[in-house]
C-alpha positions in Angstrom: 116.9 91.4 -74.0 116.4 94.5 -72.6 117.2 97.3 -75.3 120.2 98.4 -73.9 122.7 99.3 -76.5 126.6 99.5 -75.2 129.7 100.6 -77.3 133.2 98.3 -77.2 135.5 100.2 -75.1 138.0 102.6 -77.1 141.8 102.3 -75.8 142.7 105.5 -78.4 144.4 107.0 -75.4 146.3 104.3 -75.1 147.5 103.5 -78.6 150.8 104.1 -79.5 151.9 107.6 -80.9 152.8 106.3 -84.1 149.9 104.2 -84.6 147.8 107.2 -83.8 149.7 109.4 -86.5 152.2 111.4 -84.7 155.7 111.9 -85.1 158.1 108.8 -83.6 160.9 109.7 -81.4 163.5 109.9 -83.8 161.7 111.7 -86.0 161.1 114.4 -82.9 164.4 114.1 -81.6 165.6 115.1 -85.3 163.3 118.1 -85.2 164.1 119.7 -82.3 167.8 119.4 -82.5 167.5 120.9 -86.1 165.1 124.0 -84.6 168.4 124.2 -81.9 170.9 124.5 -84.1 169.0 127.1 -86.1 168.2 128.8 -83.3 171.5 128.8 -82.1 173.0 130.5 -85.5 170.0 132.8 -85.2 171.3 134.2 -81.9 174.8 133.9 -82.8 174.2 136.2 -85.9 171.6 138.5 -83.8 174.7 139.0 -81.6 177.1 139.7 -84.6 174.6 142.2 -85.8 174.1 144.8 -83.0 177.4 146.0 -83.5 176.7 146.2 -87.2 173.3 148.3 -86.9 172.3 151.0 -88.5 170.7 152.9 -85.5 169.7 152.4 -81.8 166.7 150.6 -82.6 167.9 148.5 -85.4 170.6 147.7 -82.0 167.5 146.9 -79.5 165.9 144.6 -81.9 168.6 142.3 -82.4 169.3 142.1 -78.7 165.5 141.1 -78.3 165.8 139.1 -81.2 169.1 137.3 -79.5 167.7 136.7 -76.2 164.6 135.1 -77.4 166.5 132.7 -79.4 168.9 132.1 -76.3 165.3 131.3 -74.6 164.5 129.0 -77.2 167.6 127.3 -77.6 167.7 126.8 -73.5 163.6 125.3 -73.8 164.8 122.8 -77.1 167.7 121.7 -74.6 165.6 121.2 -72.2 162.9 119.3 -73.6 165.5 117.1 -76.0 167.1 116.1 -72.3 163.7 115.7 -70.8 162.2 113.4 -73.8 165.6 111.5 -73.2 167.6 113.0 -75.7 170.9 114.7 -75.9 171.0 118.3 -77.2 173.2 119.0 -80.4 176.2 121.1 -79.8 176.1 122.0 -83.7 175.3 125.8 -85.0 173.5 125.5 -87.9 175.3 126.7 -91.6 172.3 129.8 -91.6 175.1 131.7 -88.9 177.5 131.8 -92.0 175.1 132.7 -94.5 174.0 135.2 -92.9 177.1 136.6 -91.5 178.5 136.8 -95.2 176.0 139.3 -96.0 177.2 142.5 -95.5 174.8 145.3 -95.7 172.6 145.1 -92.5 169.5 145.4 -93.7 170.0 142.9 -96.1 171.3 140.7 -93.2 167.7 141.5 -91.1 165.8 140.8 -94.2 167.5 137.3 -94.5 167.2 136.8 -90.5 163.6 137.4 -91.0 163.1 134.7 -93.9 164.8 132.3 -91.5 162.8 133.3 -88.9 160.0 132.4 -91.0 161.2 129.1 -91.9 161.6 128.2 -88.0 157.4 129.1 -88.5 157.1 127.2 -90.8 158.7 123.6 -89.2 157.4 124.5 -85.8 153.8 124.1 -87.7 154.6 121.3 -89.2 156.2 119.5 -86.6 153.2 120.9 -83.9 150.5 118.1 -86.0 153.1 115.9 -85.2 153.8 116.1 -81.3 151.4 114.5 -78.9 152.9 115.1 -75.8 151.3 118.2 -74.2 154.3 120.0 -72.5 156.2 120.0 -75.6 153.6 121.1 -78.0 152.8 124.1 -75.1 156.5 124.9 -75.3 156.8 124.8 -79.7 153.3 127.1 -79.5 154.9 129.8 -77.3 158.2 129.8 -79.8 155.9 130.0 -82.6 154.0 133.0 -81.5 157.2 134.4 -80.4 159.1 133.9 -84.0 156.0 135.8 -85.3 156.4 138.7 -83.6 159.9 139.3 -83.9 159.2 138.4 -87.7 156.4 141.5 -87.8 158.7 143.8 -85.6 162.0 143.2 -88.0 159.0 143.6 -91.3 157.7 147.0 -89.6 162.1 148.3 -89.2 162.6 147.3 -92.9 159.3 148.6 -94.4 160.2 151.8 -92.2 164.2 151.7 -93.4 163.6 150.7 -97.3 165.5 148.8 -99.6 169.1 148.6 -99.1 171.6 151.5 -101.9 171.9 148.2 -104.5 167.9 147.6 -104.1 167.7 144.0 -102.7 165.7 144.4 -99.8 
């Protein structure tokens, strides 16, 4: 014997995703159409808000706020058709909601606490996703979400709470 000590080969690479503990197919086909039908309603109701806002900057911010969901809602498509999915066509129920809502600053505040919730599954499903161009592509729409979250924070700390207080 000559001492040398030698380790089995490890195939981890080349375990399946499930086996290894991320998300299956389904499961991120699921997500991502869910994120694209929020993000759709999120643009849709950015859109319907301009016209309802309560000064030029309130104005700019959902225009900014409606093109980066447009972006996002182009990138889900694009990764649900390159994963070999098809994208939903659905917009999701949070356009309603949130269109209900009247005052506009009540309406940002609630936009903001979706926005927040898109955060919030975009981290969860991010542990989840193994392939490498996706999890790049739900990274950069997590950072993104975050700073429209602080920019719509900053307009409704500067604007205070709404005439009946619920902001």
């Amino acid at each position: 014997m000559s001492g040398d000590r030698a380790s089995p080969v490890c195939y981890g690479a080349e375990a399946d995703d499930v086996y290894m503990g991320y998300a299956p197919r389904d499961e991120i086909m699921a997500a991502l159409n869910e994120l694209l039908e929020a993000e759709r309603a999120g643009a849709r109701v950015a859109l319907g808000s301009v016209g309802d806002a309560v000064s030029a900057d309130h104005a700019a911010m959902m225009r900014t706020v409606r093109a980066d969901e447009a972006r996002w809602c182009a990138m889900l498509s694009r990764q649900i058709r390159r994963l070999g999915g098809t994208p939903s066509r659905k917009c999701g129920a949070f356009r309603g909601k949130a269109m209900a809502i009247a005052d506009p600053i009540e309406r940002l505040a609630f936009l903001n606490r979706g926005q927040a919730w898109v955060v919030r599954r975009l981290a969860e499903l991010m542990r989840r996703v193994r392939d490498d161009a996706l999890h790049a592509d739900l990274r950069d729409m997590l950072e993104s979400h975050k700073v429209n979250i602080d920019s719509a924070a900053t307009f409704l700390d500067a604007n205070g709470p709404s005439p009946n207080g619920a902001v």
